[in-house]
Backbone as CSV, one residue per row, in Angstrom:
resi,resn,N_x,N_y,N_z,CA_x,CA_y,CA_z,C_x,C_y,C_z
1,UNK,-15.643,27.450,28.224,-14.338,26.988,28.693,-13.644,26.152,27.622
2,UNK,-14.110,25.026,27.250,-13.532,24.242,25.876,-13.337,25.077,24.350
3,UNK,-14.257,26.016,24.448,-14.241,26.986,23.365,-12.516,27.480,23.449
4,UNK,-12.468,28.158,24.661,-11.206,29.010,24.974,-10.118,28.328,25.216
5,UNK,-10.427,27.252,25.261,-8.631,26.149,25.295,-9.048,25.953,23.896
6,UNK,-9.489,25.676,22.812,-9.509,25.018,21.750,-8.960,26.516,21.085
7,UNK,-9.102,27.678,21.445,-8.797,29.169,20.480,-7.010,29.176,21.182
8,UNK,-7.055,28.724,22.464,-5.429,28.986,22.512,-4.578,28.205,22.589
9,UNK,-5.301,26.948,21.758,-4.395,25.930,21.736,-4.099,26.122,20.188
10,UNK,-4.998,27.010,19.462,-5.212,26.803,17.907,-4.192,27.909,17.827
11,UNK,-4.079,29.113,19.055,-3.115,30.458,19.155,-1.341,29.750,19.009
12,UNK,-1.326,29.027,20.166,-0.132,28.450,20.712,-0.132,27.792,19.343
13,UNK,-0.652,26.738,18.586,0.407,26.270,17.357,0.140,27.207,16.372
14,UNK,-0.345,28.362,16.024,0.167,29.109,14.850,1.420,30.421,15.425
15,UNK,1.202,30.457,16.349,2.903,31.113,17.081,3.679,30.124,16.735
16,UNK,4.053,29.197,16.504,4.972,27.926,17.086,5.445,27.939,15.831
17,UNK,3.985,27.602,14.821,4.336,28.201,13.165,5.359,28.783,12.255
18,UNK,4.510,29.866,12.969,5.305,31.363,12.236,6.762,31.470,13.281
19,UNK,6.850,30.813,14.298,8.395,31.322,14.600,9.226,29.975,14.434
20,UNK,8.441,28.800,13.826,9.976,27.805,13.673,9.751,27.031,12.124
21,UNK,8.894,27.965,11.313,8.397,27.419,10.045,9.683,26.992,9.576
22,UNK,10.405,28.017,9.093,12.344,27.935,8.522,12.767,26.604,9.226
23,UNK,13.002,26.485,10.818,13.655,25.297,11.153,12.992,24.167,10.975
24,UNK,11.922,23.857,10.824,11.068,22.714,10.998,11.477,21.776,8.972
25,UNK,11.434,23.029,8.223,11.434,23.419,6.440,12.614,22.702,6.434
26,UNK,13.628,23.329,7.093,15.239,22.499,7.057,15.262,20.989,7.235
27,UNK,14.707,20.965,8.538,14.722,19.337,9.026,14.321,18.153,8.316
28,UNK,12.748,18.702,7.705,12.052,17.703,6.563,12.885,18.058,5.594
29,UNK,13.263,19.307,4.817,13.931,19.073,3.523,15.526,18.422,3.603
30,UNK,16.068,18.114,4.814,17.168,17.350,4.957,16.723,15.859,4.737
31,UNK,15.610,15.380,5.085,15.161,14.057,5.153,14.450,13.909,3.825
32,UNK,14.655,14.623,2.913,13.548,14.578,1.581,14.427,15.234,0.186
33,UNK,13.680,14.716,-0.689,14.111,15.085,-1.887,13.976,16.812,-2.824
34,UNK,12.830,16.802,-2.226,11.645,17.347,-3.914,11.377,19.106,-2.182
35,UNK,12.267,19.733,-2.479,11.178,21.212,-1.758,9.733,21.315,-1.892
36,UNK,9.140,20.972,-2.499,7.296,21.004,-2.457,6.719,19.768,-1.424
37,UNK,7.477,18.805,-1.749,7.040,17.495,-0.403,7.239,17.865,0.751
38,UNK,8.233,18.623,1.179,8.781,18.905,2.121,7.749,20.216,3.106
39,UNK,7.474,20.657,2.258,6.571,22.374,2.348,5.293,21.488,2.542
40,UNK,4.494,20.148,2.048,3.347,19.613,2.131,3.874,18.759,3.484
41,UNK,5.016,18.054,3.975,4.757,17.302,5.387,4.331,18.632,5.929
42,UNK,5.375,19.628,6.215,5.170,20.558,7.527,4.347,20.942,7.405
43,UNK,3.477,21.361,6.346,1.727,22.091,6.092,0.767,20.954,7.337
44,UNK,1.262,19.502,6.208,0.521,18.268,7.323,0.714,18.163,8.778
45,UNK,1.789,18.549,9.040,2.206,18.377,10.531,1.504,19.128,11.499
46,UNK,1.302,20.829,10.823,0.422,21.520,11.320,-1.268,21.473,11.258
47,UNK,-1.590,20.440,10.403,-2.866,20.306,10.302,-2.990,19.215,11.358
48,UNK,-2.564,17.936,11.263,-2.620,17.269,12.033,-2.572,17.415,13.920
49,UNK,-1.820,18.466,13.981,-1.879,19.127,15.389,-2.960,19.829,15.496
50,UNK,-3.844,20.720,14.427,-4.928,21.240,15.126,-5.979,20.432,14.981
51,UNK,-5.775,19.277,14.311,-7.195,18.251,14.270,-6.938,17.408,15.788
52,UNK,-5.837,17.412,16.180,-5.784,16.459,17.245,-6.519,16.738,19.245
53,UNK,-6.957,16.146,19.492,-8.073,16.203,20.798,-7.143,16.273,21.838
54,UNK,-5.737,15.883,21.612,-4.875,16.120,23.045,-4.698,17.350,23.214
55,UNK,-4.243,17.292,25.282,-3.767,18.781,25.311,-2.254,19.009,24.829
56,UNK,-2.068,20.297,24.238,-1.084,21.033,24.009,-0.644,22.022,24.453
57,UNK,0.824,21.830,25.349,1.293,22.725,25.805,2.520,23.126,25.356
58,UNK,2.912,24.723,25.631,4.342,24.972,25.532,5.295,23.934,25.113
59,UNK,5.567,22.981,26.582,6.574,22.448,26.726,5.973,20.863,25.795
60,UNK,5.326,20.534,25.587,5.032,19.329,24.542,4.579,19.315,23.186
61,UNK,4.800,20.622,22.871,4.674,21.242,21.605,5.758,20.559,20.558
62,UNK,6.780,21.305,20.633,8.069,21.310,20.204,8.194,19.711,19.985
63,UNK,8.222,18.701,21.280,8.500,17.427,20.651,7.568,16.702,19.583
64,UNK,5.823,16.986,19.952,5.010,16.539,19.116,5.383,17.148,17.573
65,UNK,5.640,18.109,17.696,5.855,18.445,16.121,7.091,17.972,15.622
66,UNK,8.033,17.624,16.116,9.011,16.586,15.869,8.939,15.286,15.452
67,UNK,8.047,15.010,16.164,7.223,13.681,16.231,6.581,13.221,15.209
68,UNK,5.570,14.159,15.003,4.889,14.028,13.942,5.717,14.133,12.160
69,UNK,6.947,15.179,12.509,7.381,15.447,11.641,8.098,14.106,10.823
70,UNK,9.313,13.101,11.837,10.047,11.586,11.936,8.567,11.188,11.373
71,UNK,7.404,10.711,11.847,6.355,9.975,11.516,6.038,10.341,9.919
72,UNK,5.792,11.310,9.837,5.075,11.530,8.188,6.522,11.103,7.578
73,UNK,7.704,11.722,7.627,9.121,11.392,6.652,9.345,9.553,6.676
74,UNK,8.582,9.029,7.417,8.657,7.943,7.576,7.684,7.249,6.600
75,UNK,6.535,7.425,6.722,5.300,7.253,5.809,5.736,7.513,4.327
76,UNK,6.577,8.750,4.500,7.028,9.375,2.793,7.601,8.529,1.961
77,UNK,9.115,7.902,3.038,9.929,6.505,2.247,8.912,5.910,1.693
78,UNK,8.854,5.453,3.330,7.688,3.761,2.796,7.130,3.869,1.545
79,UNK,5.623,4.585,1.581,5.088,5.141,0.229,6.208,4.558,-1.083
80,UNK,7.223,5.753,-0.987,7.905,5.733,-2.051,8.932,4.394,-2.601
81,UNK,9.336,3.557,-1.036,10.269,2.444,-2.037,8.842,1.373,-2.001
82,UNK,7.461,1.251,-1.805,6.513,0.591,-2.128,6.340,0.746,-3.627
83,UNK,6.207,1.970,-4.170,5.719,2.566,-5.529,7.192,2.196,-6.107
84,UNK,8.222,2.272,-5.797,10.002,2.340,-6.654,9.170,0.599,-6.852
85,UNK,8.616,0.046,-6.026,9.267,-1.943,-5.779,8.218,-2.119,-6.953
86,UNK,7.228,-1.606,-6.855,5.829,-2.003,-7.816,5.761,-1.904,-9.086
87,UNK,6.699,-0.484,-9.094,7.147,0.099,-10.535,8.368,-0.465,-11.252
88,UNK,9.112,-1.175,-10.561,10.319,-2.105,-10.975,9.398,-3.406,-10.921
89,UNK,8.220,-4.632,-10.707,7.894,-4.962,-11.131,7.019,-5.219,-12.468
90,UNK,6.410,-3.882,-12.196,5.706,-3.778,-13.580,6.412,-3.130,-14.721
91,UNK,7.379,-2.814,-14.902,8.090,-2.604,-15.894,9.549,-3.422,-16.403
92,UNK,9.711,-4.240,-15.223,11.230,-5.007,-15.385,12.157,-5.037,-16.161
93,UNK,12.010,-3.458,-16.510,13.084,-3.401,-17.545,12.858,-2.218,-18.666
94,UNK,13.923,-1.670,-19.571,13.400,-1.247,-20.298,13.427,-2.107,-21.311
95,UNK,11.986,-1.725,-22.077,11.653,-3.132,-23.257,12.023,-2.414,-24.337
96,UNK,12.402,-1.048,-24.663,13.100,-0.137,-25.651,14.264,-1.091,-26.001
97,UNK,15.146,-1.882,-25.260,15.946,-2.626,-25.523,16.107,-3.546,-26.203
98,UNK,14.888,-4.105,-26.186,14.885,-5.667,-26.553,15.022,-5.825,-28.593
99,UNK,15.664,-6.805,-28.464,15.811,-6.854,-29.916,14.487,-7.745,-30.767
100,UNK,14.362,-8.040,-31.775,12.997,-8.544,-32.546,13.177,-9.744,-32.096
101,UNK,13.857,-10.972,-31.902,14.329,-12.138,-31.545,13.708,-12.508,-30.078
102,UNK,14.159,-11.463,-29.068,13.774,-11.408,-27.605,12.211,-10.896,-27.400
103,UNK,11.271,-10.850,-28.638,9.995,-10.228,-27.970,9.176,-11.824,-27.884
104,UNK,9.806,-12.517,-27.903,9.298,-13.657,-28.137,8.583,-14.195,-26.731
105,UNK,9.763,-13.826,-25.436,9.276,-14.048,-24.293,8.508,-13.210,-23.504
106,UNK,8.298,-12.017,-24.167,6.997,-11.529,-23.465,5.446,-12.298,-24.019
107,UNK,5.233,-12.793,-22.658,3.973,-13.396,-23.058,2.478,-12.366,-23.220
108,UNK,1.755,-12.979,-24.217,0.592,-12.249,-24.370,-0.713,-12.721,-23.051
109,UNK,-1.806,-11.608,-23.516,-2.889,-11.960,-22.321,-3.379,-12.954,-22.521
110,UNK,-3.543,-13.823,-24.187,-4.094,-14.845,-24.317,-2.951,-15.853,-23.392
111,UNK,-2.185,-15.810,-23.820,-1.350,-17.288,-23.539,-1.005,-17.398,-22.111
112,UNK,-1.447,-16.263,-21.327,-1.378,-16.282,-20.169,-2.738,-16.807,-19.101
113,UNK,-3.801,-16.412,-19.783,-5.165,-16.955,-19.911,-4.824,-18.049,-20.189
114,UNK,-4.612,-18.770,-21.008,-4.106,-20.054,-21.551,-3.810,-20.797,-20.419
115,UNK,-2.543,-20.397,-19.944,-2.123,-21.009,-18.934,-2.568,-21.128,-17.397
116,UNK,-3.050,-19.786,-17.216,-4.302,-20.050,-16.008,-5.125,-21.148,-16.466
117,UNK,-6.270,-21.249,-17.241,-7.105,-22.437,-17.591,-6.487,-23.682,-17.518
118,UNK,-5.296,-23.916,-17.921,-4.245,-25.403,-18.066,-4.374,-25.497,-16.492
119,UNK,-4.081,-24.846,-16.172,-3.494,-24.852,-14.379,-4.829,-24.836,-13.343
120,UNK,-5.787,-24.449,-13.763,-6.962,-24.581,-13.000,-7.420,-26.290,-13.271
121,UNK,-7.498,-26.665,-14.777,-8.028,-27.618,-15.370,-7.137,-28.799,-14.280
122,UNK,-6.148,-28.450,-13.910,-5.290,-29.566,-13.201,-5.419,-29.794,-11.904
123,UNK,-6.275,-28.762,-10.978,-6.838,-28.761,-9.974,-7.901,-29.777,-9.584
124,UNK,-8.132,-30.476,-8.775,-9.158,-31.411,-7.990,-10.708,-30.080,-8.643
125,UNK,-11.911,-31.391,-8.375,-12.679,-30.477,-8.723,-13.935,-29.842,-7.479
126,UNK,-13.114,-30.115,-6.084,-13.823,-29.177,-5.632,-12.130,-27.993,-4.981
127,UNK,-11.425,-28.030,-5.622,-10.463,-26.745,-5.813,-11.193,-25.926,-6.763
128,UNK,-10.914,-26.677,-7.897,-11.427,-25.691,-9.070,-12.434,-25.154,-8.798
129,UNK,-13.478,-25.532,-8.317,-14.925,-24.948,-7.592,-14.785,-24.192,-7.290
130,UNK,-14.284,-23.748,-6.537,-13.953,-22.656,-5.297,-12.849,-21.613,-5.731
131,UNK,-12.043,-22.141,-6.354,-10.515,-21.267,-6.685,-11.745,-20.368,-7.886
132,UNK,-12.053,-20.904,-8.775,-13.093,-20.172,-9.543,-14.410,-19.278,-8.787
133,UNK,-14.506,-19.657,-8.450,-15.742,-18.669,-7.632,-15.239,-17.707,-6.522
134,UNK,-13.552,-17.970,-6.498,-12.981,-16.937,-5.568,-12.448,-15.577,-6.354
135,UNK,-11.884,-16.407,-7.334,-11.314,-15.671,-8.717,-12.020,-15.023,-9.627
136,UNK,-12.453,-15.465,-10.448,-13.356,-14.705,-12.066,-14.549,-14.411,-10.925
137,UNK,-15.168,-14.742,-9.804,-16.565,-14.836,-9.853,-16.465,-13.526,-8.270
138,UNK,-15.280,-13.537,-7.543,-14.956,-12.369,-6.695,-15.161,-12.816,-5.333
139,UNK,-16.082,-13.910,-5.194,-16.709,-14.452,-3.833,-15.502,-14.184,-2.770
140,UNK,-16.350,-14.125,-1.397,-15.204,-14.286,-0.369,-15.013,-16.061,0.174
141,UNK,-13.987,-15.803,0.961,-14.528,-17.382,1.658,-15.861,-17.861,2.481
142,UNK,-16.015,-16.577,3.229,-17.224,-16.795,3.662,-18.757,-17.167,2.608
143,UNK,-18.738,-16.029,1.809,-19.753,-16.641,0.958,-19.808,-18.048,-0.118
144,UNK,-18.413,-18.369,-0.235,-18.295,-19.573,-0.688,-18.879,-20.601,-0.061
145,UNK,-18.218,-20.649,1.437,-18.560,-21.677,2.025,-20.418,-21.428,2.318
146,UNK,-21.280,-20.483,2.360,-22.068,-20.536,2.411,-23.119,-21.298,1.121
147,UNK,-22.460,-20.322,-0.033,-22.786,-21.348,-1.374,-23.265,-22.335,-1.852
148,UNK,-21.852,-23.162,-1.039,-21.407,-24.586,-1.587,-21.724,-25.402,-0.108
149,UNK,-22.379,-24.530,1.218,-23.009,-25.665,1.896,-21.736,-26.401,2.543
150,UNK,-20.753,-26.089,2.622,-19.665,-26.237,3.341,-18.999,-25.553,4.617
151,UNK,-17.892,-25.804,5.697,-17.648,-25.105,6.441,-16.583,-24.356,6.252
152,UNK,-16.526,-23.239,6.805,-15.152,-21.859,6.248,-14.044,-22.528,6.201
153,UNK,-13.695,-23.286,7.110,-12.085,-24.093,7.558,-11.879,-24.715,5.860
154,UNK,-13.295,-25.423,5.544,-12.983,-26.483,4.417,-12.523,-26.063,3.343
155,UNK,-13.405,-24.152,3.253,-13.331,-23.587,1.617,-11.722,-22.695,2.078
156,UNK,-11.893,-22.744,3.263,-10.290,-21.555,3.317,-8.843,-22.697,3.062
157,UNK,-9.094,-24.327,3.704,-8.296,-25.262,3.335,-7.843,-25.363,1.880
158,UNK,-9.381,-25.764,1.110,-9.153,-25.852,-0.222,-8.715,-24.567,-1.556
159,UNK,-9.069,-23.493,-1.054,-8.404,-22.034,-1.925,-6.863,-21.803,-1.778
160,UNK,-6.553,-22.103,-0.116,-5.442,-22.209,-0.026,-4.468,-23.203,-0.967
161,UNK,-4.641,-24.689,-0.692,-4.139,-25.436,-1.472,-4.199,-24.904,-3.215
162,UNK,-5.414,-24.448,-3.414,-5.358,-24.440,-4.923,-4.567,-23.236,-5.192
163,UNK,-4.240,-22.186,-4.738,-3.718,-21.163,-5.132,-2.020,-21.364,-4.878
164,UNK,-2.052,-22.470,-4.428,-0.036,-22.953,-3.619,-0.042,-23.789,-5.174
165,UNK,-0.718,-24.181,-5.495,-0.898,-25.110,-6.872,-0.729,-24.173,-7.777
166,UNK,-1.541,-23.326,-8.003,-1.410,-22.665,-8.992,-0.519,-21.480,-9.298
167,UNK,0.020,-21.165,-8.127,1.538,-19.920,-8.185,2.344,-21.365,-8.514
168,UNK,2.894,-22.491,-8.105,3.756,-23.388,-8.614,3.457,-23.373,-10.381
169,UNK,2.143,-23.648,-10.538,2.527,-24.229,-12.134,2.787,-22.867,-13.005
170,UNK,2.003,-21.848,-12.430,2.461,-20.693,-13.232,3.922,-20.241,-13.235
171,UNK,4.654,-20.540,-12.095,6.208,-19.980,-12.045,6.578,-20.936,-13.183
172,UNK,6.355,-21.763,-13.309,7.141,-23.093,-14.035,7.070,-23.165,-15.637
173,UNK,5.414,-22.107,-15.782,4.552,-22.776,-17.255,5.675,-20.467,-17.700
174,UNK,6.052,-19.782,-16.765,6.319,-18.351,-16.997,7.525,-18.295,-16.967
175,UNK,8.177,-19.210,-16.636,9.888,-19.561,-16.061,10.562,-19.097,-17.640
């Protein structure tokens, strides 16, 4: 019995397929850029419907694949102005521009190292303790506080503070 709903539920969405592939193609490639992204949601849309454990019928077909379709074009942005925001941070610019005078303010890894160490060194020393063993050394809070024989509240208090410390002096020492 589960065999035979699972073969004509797998029947019912490759009919559904092959007779609204074109309209479904339109809808995502209206909401999208690139024809190959567009051809990979609706591929996904249909995979995702036959991996899924609900029932599927006729009449709740049509909206789920709608559904699903708004959902992935949704995921697609996101994705993409995440990667546009990340990629306009890490490049801030083109540096093709810059003249010999202006390379002055790109800072190197040393002097940036540099300035982490200045800025740790200025930390209390059970910050520095901890901000270090969270940092270079990877620890969580939990294992910190286990460590250092302390309670979570104390090491999550003190990482906190040191890291509000140390985004301040770095904006200031990078300004």
């Amino acid at each position: 019995m589960a065999m035979e709903q699972k073969e004509s539920k797998s029947n019912l969405i490759a009919d559904y397929y092959s007779q609204h592939y074109d309209e479904l193609m339109t809808y995502v490639s209206s909401h999208l850029q690139h024809a190959d992204e567009s051809e990979d949601i609706v591929q996904n849309i249909f995979v995702r419907l036959l991996q899924m454990d609900k029932m599927i019928t006729p009449v709740t077909l049509p909206c789920l694949v709608f559904t699903i379709a708004k959902n992935l074009i949704r995921d697609y942005w996101r994705h993409y102005y995440y990667l546009e925001e990340h990629e306009h941070v890490l490049t801030k610019g083109d540096f093709s521009k810059l003249k010999s005078e202006d390379t002055e303010s790109i800072y190197s890894v040393k002097e940036i190292n540099e300035f982490l160490e200045r800025g740790i060194a200025r930390l209390c020393d059970k910050q520095r303790k901890i901000y270090r063993l969270n940092v270079y050394d990877g620890m969580k809070v939990s294992e910190i506080a286990i460590k250092l024989d302390v309670t979570y509240k104390h090491v999550e208090h003190r990482l906190g503070a040191a890291r509000k410390e140390m985004r301040k002096y770095m904006r200031r020492m990078l300004a």
